[in-house]
SEKE-846316 format. One record per residue (C-alpha): residue number from 1; x, y, z; residue in three letters. Coordinates in Angstrom, 3 decimals. Each point is the difference from the previous one (the first is absolute). Layout:
PT    n      east     north        up  res
PT  NUM         X         Y         Z  ALA
...
//
This chain:
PT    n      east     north        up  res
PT    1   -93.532    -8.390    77.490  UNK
PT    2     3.134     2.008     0.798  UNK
PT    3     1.722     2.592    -1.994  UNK
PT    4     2.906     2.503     0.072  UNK
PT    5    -2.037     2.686     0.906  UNK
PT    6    -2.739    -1.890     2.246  UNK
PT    7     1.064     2.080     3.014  UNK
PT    8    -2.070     3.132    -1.712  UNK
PT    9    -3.153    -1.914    -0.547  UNK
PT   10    -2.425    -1.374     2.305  UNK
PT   11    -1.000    -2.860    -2.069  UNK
PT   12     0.759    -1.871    -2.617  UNK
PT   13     0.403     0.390    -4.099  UNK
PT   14    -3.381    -0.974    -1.772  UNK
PT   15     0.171    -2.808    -2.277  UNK
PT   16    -0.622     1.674    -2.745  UNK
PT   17     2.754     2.205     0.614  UNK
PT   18     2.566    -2.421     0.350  UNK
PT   19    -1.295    -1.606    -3.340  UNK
PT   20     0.625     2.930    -2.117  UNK
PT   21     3.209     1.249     2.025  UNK
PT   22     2.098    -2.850    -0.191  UNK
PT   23     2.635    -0.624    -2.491  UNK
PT   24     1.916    -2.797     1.429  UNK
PT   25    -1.247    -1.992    -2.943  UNK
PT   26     2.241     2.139    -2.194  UNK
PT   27     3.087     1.557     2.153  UNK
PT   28     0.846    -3.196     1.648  UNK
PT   29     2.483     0.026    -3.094  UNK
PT   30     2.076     2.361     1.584  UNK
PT   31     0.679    -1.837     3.039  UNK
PT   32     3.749    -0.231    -0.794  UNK
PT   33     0.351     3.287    -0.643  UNK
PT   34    -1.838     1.495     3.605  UNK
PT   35     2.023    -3.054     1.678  UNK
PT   36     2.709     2.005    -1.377  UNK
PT   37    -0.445     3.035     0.697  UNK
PT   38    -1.331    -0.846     4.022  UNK
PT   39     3.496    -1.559     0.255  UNK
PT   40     1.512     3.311    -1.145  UNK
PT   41    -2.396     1.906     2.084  UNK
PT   42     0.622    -2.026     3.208  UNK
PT   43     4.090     0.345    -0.444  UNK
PT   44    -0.862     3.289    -0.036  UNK
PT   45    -1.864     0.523     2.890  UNK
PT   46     3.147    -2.023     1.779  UNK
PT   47     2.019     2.779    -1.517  UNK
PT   48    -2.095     2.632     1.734  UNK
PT   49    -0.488    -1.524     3.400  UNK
PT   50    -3.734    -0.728    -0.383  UNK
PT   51     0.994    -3.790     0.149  UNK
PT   52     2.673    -2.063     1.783  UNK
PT   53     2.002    -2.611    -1.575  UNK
PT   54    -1.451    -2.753     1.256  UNK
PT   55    -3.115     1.330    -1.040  UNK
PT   56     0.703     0.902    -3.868  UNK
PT   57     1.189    -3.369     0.664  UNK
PT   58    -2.924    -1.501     0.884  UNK
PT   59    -2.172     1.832    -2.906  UNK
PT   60     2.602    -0.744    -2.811  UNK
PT   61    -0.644    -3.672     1.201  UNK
PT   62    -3.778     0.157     0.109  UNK
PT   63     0.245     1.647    -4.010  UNK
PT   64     2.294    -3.182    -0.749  UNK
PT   65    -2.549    -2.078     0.672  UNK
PT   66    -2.337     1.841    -1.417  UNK
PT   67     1.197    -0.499    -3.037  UNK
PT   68     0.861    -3.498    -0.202  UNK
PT   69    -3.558    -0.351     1.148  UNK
PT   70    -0.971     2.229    -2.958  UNK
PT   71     2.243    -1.675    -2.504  UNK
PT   72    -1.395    -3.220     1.202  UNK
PT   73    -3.558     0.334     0.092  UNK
PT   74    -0.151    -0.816     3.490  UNK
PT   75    -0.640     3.572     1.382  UNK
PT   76    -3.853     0.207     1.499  UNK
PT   77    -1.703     3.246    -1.113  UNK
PT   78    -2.840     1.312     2.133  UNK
PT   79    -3.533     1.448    -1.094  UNK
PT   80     1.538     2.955     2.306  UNK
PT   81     3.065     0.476    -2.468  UNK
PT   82    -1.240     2.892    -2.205  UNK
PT   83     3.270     0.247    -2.326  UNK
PT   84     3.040    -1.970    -0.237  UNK
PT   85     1.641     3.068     2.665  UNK
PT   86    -2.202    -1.052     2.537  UNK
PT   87     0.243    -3.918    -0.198  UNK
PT   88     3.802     0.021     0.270  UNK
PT   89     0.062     2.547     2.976  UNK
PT   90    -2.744    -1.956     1.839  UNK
PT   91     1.921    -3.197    -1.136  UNK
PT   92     3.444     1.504     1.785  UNK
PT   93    -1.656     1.436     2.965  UNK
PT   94    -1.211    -3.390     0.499  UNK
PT   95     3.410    -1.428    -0.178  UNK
PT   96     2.126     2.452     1.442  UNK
PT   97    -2.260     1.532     2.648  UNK
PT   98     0.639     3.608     1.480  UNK
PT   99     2.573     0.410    -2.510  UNK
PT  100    -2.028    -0.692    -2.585  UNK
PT  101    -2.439     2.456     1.277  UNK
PT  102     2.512     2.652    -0.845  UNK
PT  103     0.426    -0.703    -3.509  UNK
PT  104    -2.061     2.457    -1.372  UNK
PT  105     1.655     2.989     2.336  UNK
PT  106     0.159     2.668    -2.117  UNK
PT  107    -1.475    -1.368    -3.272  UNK
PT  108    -2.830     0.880    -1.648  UNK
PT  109    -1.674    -2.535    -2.287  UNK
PT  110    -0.131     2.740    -2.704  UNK
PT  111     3.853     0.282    -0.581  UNK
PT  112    -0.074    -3.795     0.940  UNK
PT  113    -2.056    -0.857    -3.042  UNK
PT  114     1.788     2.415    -2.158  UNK
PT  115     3.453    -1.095     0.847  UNK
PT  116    -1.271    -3.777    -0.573  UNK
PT  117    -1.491     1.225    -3.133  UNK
PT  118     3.318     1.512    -1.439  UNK
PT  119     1.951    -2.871     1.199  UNK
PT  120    -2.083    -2.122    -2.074  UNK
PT  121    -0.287     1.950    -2.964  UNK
PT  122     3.647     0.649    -0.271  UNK
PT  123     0.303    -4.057     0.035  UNK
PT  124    -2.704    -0.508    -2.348  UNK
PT  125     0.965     2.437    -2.688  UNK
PT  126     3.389    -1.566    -0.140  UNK
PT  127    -1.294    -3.274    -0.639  UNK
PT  128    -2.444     1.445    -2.751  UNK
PT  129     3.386     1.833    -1.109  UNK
PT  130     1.678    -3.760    -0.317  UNK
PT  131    -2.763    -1.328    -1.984  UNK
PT  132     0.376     2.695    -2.381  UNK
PT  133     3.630    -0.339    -0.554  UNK
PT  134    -0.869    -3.871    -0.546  UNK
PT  135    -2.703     0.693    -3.212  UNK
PT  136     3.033     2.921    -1.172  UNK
PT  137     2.267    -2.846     0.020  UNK
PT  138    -2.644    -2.063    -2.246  UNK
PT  139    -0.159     2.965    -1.893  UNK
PT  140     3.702    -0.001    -0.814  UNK
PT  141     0.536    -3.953    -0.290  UNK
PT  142    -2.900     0.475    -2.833  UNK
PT  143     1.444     3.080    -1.350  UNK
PT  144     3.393    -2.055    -0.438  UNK
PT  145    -1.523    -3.293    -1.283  UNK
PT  146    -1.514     1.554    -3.054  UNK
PT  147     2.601     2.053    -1.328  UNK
PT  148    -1.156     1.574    -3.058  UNK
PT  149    -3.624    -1.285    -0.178  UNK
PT  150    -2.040     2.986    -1.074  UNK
PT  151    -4.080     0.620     0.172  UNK
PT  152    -2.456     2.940    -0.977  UNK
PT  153     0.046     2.792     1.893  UNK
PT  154    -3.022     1.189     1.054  UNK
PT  155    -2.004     3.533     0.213  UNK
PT  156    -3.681     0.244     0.748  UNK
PT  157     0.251    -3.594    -0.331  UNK
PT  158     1.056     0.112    -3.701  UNK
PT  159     3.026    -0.732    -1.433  UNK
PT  160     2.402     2.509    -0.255  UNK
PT  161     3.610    -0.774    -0.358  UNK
PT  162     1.988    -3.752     0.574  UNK
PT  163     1.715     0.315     3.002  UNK
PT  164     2.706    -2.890     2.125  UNK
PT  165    -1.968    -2.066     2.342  UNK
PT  166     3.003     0.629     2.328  UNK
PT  167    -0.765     3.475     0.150  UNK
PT  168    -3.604    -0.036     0.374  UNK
PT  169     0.513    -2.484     3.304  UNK
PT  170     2.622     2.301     0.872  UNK
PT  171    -2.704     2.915     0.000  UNK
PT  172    -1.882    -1.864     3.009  UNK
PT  173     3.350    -0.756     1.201  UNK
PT  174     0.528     4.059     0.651  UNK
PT  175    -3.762     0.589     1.065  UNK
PT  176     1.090    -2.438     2.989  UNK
PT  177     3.248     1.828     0.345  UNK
PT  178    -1.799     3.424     0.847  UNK
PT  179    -2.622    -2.167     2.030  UNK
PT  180     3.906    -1.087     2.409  UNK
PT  181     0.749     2.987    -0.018  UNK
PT  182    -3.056     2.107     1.294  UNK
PT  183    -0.465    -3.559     2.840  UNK
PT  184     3.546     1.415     0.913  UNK
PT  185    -1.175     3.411     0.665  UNK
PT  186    -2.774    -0.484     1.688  UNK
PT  187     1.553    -2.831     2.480  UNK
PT  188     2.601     2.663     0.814  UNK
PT  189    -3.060     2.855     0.702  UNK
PT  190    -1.946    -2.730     2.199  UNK
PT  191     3.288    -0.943     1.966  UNK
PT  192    -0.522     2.106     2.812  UNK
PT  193    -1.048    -1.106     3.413  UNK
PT  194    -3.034     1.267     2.123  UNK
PT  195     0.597    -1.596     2.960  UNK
PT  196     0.073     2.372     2.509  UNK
PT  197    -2.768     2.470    -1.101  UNK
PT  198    -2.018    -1.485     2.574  UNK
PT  199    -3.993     0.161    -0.728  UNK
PT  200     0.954     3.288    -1.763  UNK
PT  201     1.518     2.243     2.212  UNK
PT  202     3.448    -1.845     1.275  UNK
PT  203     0.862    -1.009     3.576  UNK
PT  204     0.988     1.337     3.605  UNK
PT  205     1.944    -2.718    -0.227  UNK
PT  206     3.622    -0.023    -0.711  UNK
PT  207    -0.139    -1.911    -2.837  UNK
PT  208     2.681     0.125    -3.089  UNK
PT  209    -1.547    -0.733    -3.310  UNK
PT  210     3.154     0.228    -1.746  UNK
PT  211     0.771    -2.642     1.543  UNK
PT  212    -2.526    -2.328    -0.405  UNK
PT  213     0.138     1.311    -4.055  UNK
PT  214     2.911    -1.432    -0.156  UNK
PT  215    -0.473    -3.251     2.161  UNK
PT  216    -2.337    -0.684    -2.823  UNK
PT  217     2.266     1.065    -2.808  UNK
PT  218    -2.283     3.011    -0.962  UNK
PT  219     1.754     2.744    -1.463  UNK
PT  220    -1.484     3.037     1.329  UNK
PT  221    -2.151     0.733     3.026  UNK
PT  222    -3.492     2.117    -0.638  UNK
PT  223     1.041     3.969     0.446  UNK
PT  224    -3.989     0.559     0.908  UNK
PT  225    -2.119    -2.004     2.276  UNK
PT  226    -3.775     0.865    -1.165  UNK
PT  227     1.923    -0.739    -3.568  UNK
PT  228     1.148    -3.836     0.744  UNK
PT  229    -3.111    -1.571     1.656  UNK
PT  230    -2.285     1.846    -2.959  UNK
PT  231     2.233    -0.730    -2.784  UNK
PT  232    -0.835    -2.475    -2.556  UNK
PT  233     1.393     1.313    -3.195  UNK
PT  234     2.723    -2.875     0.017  UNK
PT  235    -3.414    -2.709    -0.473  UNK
PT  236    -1.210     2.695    -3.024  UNK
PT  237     3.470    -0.299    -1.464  UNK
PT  238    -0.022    -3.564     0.470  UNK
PT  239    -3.150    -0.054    -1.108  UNK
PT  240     0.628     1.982    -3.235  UNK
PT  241     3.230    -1.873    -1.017  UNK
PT  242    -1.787    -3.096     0.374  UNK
PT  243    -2.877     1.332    -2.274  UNK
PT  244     2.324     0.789    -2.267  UNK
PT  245     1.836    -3.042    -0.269  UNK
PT  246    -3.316    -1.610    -0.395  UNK
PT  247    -0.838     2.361    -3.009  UNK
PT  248     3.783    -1.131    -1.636  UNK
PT  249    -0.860    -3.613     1.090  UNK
PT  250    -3.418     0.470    -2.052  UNK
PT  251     1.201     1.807    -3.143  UNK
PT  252     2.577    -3.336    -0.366  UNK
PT  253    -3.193    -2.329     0.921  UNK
PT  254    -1.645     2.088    -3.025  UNK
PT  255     2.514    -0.864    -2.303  UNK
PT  256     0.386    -3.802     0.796  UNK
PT  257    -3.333    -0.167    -0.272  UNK
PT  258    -0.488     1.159    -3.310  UNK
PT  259     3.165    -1.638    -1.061  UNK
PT  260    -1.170    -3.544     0.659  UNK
PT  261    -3.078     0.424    -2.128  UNK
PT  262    -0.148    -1.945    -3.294  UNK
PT  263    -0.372     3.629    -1.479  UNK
PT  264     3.348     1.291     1.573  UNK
PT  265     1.660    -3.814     0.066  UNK
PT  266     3.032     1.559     1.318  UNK
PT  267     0.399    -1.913     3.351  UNK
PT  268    -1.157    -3.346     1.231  UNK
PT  269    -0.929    -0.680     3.977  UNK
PT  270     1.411    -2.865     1.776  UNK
PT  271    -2.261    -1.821     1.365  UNK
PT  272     1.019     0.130     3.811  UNK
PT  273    -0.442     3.665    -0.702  UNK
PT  274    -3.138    -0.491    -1.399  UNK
PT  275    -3.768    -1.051     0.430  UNK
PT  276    -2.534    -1.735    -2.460  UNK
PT  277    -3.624     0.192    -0.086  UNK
PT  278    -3.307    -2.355     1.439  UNK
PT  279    -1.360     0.154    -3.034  UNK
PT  280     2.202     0.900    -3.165  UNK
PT  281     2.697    -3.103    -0.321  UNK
PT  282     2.193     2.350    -2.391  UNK
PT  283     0.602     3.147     2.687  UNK
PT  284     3.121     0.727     1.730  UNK
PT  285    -0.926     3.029     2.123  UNK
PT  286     2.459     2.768     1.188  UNK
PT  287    -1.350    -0.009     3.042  UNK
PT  288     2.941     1.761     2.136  UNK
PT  289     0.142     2.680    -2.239  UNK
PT  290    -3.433     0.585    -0.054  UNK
PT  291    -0.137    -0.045     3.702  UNK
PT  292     2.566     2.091     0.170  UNK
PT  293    -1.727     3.060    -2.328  UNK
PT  294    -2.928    -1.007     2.151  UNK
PT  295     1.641     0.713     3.012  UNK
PT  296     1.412     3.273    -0.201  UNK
PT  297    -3.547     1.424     0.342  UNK
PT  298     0.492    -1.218     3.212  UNK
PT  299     3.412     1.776     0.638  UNK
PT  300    -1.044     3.322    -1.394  UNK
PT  301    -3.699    -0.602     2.153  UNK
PT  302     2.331    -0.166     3.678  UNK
PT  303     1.736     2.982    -1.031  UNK
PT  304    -2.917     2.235    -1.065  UNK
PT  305    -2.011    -1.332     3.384  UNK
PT  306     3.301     0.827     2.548  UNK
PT  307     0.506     3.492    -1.289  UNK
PT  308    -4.160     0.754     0.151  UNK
PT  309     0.284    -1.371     3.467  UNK
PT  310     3.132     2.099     0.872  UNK
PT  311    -0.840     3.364    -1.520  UNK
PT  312    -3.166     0.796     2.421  UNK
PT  313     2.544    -0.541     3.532  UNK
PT  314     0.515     2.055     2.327  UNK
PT  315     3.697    -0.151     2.097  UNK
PT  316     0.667    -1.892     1.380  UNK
PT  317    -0.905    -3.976     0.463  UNK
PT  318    -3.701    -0.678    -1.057  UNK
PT  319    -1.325    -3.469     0.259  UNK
PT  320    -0.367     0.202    -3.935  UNK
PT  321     3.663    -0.644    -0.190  UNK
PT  322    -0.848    -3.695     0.284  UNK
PT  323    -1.189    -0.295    -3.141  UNK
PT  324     3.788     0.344    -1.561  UNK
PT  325     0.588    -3.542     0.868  UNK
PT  326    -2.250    -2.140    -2.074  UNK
PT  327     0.518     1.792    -3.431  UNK
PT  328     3.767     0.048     0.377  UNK
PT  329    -0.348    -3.873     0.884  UNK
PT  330    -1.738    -0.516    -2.744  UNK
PT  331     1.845     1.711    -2.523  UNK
PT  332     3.799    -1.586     1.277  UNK
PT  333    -2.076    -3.290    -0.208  UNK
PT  334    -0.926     0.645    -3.531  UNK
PT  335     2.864     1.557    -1.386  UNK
PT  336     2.563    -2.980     1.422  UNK
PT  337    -2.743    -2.743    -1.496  UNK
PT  338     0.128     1.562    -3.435  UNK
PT  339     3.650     1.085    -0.310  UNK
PT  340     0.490    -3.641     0.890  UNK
PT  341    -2.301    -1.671    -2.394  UNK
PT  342     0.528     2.827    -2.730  UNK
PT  343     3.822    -1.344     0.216  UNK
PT  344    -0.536    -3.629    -0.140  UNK
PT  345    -2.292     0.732    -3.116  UNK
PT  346     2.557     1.724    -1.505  UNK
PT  347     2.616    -2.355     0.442  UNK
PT  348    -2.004    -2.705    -1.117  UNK
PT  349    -1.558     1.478    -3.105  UNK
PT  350     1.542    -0.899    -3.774  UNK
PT  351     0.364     2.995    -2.297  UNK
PT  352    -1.142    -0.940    -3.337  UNK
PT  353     2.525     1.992    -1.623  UNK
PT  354    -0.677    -1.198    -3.906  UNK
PT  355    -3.852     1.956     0.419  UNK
PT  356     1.375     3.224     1.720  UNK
PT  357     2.372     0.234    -3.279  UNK
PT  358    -2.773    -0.959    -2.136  UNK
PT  359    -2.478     2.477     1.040  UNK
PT  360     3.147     2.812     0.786  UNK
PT  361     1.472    -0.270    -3.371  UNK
PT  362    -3.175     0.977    -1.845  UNK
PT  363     0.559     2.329    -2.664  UNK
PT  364    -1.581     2.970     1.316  UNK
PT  365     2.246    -0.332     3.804  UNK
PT  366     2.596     1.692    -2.373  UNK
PT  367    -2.093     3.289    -1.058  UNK
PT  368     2.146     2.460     2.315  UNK
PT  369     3.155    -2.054    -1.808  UNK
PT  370    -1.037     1.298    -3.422  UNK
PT  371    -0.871     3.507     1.828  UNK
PT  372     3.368     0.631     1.292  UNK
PT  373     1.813    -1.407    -3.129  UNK
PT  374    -1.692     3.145    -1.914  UNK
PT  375     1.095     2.004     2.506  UNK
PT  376     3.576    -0.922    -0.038  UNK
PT  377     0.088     0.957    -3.630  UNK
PT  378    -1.388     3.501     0.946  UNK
PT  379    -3.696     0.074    -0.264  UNK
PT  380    -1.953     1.139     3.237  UNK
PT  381    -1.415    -2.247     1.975  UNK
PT  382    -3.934     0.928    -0.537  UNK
PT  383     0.152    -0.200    -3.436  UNK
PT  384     1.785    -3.923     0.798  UNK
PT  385    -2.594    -0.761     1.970  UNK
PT  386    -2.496     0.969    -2.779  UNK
PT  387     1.732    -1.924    -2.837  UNK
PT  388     0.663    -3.157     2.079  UNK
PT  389    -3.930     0.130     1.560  UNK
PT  390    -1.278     0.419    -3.524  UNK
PT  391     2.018    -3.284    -1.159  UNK
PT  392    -1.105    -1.608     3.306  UNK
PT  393    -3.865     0.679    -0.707  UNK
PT  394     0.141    -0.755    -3.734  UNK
PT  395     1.774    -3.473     0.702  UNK
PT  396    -2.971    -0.982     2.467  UNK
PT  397    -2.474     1.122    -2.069  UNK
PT  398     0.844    -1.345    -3.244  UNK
PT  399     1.837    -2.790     1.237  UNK
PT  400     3.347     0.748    -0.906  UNK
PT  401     3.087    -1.048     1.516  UNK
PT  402     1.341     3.237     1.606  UNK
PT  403     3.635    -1.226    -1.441  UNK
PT  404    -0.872     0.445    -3.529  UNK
PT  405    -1.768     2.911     0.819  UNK
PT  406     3.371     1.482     1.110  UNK
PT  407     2.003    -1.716    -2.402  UNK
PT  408    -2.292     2.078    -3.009  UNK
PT  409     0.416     3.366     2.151  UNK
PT  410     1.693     2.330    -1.277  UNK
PT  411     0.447     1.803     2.949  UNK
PT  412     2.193    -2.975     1.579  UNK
PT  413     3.487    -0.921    -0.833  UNK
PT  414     1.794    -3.775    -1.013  UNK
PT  415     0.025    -1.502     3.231  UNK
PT  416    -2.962     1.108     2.125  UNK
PT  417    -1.634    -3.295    -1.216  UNK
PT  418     2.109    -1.849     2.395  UNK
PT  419    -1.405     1.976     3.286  UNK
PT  420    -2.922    -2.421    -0.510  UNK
PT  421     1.919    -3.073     0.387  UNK
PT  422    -0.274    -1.911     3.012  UNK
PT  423     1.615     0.723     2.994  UNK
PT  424     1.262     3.104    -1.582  UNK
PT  425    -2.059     2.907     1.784  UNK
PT  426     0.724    -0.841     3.627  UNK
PT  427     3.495     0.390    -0.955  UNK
PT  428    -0.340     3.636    -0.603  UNK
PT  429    -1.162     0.737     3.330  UNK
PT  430     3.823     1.151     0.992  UNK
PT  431    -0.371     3.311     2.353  UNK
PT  432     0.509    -1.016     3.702  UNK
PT  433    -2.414    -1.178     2.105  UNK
PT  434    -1.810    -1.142    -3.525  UNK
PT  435    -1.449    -3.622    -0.846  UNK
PT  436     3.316    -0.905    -2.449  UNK
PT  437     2.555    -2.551     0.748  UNK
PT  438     2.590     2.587     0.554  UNK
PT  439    -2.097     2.389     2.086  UNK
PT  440    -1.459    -3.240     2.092  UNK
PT  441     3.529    -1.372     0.485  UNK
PT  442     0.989     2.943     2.756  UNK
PT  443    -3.537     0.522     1.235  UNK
PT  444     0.699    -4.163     0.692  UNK
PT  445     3.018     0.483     1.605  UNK
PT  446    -1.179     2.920     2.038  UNK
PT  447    -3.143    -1.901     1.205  UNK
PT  448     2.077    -2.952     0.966  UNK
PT  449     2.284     2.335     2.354  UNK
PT  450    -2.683     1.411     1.734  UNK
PT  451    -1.680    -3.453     0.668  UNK
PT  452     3.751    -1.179     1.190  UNK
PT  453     0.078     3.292     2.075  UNK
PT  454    -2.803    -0.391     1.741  UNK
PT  455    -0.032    -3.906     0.935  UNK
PT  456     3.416     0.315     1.347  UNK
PT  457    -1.921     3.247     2.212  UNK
PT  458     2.170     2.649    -1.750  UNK
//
């Protein structure tokens, strides 16, 4: 069996070598993007006089084909072909000969892999980044579509205070803001190219990696070259953000899930969006969201494992470095699949708006209402909380209704009565950024701006 550095060894690799080596099983996904970047490379090497015309001819040809064969399914790998680098250089040097033979002048298939690995990434995050603007824009059509609906606010999973269901969708609506924003950042820290650093050290060669940066629309070129074949922060950034999406993705899962209980009652599934049980005929199952919870075990289990493999390395490439590829797969895999089914859940579910007003107009949701009214008639806010907790704790023990209670207080004036009525507490949420109607109404309007902004790519 032959390999790219056969000419140092007297025999051949051992099977068992080859078994636990290979990863074409796994990289051949970034065949487009080391097609790519071996077209850049070989107008490069025209540039430098390492190649003639007709022979960067000849090679550009031989990666055309390539990748039809590729995107056809026609392409023939070999047991020989130990990554997808290998199996389309073999595959060209077939096809294009001597010229071929050239094609890895100057290239290393350390700042190979890495510049195939950014190219990808870059192209991956920005199709998770898409997905999450679609579930923002589910956010906001939901947001819209109920207007004024209100539910319970919740802390330590009891009820605290009513607030708009418009703003509480608009709070995951933000989390995936920040989740844009920090994709952004670190697409614009992993768009630099490596090509050019050679196996670490650089070249003898004249080569210009400026200007095969920019052949392949990279910003920035690597300042160091130990730096760009050994650096993989840009796959523990991806890594992290993707975690982190997951952990947003599972804390909405959480809620849907507990929503469409017959003890919450607040949302029903539809049933494409849905599963039902072998055994129980009654079940509807949220299945996605579960999943989706389930999952980000997963996401946060590929970043923990990359950064214990990276912390141990030496500069600058170490074989170790292959293991960046699988859990970054895995996790863009993930992440698009739930994003994706998390929206179409979403979209599909019905709000059952009459029980969230039910359960968020219960007496008690208005405590911190009859708190602050004592305190806007001068009496400090601990000894409010004391009165109003007293009148709360007598009416569930002895079974009063908490508005007679007030209405026999002495403490409270004509008209506190009526901060019990329905409806009436999540009105008083008025500072900005607050769950009222006239602090949601901006916080709306803002939130629809930014979506705007950033599907027309502002």
């Amino acid at each position: 069996m032959s390999t790219l550095w056969h000419g140092r060894f007297e025999g051949g690799p051992a099977e068992e070598l080859m078994a636990f080596t290979v990863s074409l099983p796994f990289d051949r996904r970034l065949a487009v993007d080391d097609i790519a970047g071996s077209r850049a490379h070989v107008r490069g090497l025209c540039r430098a006089g390492i190649l003639t015309e007709a022979e960067r001819d000849a090679v550009l040809t031989a990666l055309d084909t390539v990748e039809a064969e590729l995107a056809s399914g026609s392409f023939t790998f070999l047991d020989s072909d130990e990554d997808i680098h290998t199996a389309v250089e073999r595959r060209v040097t077939d096809l294009a000969g001597a010229a071929g033979a050239k094609l890895h002048t100057g290239r290393s298939r350390n700042d190979q892999v890495a510049t195939d690995l950014r190219l990808f990434t870059r192209r991956e995050l920005r199709a998770i980044a898409d997905r999450i603007l679609g579930l923002q824009q589910v956010l906001l059509e939901r947001a819209r579509e109920v207007g004024d609906a209100h539910l319970p606010g919740y802390t330590h999973l009891q009820r605290a205070q009513p607030v708009l269901l418009a703003h509480h969708l608009l709070a995951h609506g933000w989390a995936l803001a920040r989740d844009l924003d920090r994709l952004d950042g670190t697409i614009a820290r992993l768009d630099v190219s490596p090509l050019g650093a050679g196996a670490l050290a650089g070249s003898s060669l004249p080569l210009d990696p400026a200007a095969v940066a920019a052949d392949l629309g990279f910003a920035s070129v690597f300042d160091n070259s130990l730096d760009a074949v050994s650096d993989r922060d840009f796959v523990a950034e991806a890594l992290f953000d993707l975690a982190l999406i997951g952990v947003h993705l599972s804390r909405l899962a959480e809620e849907i899930i507990l929503w469409s209980t017959d003890e919450f009652g607040f949302l029903r599934l539809d049933d494409a969006y849905s599963t039902g049980s072998s055994m129980l005929p009654q079940k509807k199952n949220p299945d996605i969201a579960e999943l989706t919870r389930g999952k980000t075990g997963r996401l946060i289990g590929n970043l923990t494992g990359l950064l214990a493999m990276l912390k141990g390395l030496p500069l600058a490439y170490n074989r170790d470095l292959q293991e960046d590829k699988e859990p970054l797969f895995d996790s863009l895999d993930t992440v698009a699949l739930a994003l994706a089914a998390m929206t179409g859940l979403l979209a599909s579910s019905t709000f059952r708006l009459d029980a969230m007003a039910a359960a968020a107009d219960a007496e008690t949701s208005a405590a911190t209402d009859l708190a602050e009214h004592l305190v806007a008639t001068g009496v400090p806010f601990r000894d409010a909380h004391a009165i109003v907790g007293a009148l709360v704790r007598r009416s569930l023990d002895e079974g009063i209704a908490l508005r007679d209670l007030v209405a026999a207080s002495p403490e409270f004036a004509d008209g506190a009565v009526a901060l019990l009525d329905r409806g009436v507490s999540v009105t008083r949420r008025t500072t900005p950024g607050g769950a009222g109607p006239a602090a949601v109404a901006p916080q709306l309007a803002a939130f629809a701006a930014a979506v705007a902004a950033r599907a027309a790519g502002e």
